[in-house]
N, C-alpha and C positions, 0 to 999 in steps of 0.2 A: 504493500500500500504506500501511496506516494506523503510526503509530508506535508501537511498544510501550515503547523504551527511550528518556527525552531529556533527558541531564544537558549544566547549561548552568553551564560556569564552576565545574563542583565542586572545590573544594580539600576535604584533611582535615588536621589539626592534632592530634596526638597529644602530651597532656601525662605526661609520663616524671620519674622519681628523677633524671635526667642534663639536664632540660631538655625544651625543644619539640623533637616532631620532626614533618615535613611530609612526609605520605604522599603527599597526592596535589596538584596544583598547578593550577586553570584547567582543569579538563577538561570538553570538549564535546563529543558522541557522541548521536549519531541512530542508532538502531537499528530497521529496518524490521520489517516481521510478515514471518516467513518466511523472515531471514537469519538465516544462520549465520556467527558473527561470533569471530575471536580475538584474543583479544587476548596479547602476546609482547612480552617484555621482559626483562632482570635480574633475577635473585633482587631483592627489595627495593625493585622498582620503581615499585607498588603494583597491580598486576592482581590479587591475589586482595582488597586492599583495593577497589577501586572495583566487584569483582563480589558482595562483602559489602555496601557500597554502596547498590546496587541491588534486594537483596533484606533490606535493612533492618534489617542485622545491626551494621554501624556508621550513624553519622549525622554529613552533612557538617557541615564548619566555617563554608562559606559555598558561594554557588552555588547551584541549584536542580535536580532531579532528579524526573522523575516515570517511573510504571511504567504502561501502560497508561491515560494519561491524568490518572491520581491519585497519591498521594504512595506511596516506598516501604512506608510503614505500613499504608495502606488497602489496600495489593497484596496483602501478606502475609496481612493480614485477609482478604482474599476468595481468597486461594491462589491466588493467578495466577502463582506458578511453584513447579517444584521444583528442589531442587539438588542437587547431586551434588558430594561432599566428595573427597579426596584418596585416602583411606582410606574404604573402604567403611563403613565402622560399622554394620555388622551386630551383634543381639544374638545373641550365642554358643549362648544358650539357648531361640531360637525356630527355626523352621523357617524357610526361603527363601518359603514362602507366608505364613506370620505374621508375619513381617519387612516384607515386601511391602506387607501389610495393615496393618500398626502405624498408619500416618496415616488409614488407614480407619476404622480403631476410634475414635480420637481424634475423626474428625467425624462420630462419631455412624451413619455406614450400616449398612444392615441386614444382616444374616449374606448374604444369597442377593446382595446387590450389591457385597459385597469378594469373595464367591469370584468373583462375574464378571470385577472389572476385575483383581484376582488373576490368573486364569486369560488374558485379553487377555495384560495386560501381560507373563507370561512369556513368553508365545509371541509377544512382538514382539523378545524377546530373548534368543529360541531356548533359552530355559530349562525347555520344559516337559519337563513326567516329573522333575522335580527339586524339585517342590514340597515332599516330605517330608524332602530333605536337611536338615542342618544345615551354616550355613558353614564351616566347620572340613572338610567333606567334599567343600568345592568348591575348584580352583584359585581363583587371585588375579583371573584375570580373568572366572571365573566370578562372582567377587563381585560386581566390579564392577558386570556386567553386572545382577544380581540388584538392586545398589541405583540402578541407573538406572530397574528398571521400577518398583522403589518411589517415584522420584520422579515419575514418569510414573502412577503409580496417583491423584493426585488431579488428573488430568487439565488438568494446567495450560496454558497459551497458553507460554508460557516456560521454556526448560529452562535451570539456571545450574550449570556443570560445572568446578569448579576440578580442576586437571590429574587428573584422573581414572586417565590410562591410566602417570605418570609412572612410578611405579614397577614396574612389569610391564616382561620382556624386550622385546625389540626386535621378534620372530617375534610376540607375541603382540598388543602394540601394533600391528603395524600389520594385524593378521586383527581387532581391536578396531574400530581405524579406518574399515578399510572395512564393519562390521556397523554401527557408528555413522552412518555417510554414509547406509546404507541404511533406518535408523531415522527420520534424521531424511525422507529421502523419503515413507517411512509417513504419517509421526506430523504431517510440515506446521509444527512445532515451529518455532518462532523457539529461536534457542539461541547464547548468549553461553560462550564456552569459553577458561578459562586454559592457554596451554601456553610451556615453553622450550625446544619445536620446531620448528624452520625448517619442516621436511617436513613436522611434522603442521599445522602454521598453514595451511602450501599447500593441504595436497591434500585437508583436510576446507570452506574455509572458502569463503564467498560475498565477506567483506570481512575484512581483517587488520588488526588496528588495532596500529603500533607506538610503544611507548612509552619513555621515558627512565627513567636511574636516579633514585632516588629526589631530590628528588621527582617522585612519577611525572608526565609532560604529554604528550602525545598527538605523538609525532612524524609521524606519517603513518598516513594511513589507504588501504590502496590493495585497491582491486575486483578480484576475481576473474572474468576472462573465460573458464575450465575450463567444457568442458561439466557438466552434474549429474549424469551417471551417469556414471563416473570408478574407473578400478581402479588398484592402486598402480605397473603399468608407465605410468601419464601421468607420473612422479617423475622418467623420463629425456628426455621431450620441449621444446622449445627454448622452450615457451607455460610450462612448470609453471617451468625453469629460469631463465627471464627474472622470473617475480613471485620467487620463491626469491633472485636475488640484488637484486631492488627492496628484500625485508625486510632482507636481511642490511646492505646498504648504509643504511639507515634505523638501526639500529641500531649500526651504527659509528659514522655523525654524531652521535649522540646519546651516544657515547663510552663506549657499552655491551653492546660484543661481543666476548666473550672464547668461544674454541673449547675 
């Protein structure tokens, strides 16, 4: 499988009113096509920095970092991924279909080709018949849902997901999760994902990257042996149990696991 993601040695260096502070530290990460990948750490430990990182929303201190063979800047230029923020950031004042379509507009296609991938895209995320809603009239994790097909509407290789589902209950995250697993089966997406869940690291991920506090370095990276089609009773089997406390232990050596 070809590499989509391959930062070698990235540090970041953040100058502040208080002094320097050091996000990220020596980080090196190989990201296949095809894996779904999370990374879990500390508040502050820089996962949603090194997934800005990558989609070239900050830029290293040192180290080198490519997306698809070329630099985070030329990725972004050819839209080789979308991303998916914390908070859904919908505009209030468009529809769930004009929202959707907003990056459509932006690159210029033609009315008859946003309503198509429009239309795809909600119905990869069981949204359709909701296209004339307004956000405000969808639950929270309907949002979500809604701004995942928007970043999926410019059909990118890469999907970049900073905790998405964090704030949504517990019932609804994990009926997310498993609609997620099944997306990513659709869609064949490589998709790099922030979470501060043990269980959601496990049971969505192909490879779990755990990291230190800040600044953040790469404590372990360990392989998912979970079959790929995977419902949330695998959570009590002695296979999902065994990687669940490989993470948690990784993260304790790293002096960064507080329950």
């Amino acid at each position: 499988m070809s590499e989509v993601v391959n930062a070698d040695g990235v540090s970041l260096r953040f100058e502040t009113n208080d002094g320097a502070v050091d996000a990220l530290s020596d980080v090196s990460l190989n990201i296949k096509s095809g894996d779904f990948v999370s990374l879990i750490g500390p508040s502050g430990c820089g996962k949603t920095t090194l997934l800005r990182v990558i989609a070239d929303l900050e830029q290293p201190t040192a180290g080198n970092i490519e997306v698809n063979g070329v630099s985070p800047a030329q990725a972004r230029l050819a839209r080789a991924y979308g991303y998916v923020f914390q908070a859904a950031s919908l505009y209030p004042w468009r529809t769930i279909a004009k929202n959707v379509a907003l990056p459509l507009e932006i690159m210029g296609l033609s009315r008859k080709e946003r309503k198509a991938r429009v239309k795809q895209n909600l119905e990869l995320v069981n949204l359709a018949g909701f296209e004339k809603k307004y956000p405000w009239q969808l639950s929270g994790g309907m949002q979500q849902r809604a701004s995942i097909a928007r970043a999926l509407a410019v059909e990118p290789d890469l999907l970049l997901m900073d905790e998405p589902f964090g704030a949504l209950d517990e019932i609804v995250r994990d009926h997310l999760n498993e609609q997620l697993l099944q997306l990513w089966d659709k869609t064949h997406k490589t998709v790099v994902f922030v979470t501060h869940s043990i269980p959601e690291a496990v049971f969505l991920s192909t490879h779990i990257v755990v990291m230190s506090p800040r600044p953040g370095r790469i404590i372990d990276v360990i392989e998912s042996d979970l079959p790929k089609e995977r419902g949330l009773d695998i959570r009590e089997t002695p296979e999902f149990l065994a990687i669940a406390h490989r993470v948690r232990e990784g993260l304790r050596q790293g002096h960064s696991y507080e329950d």
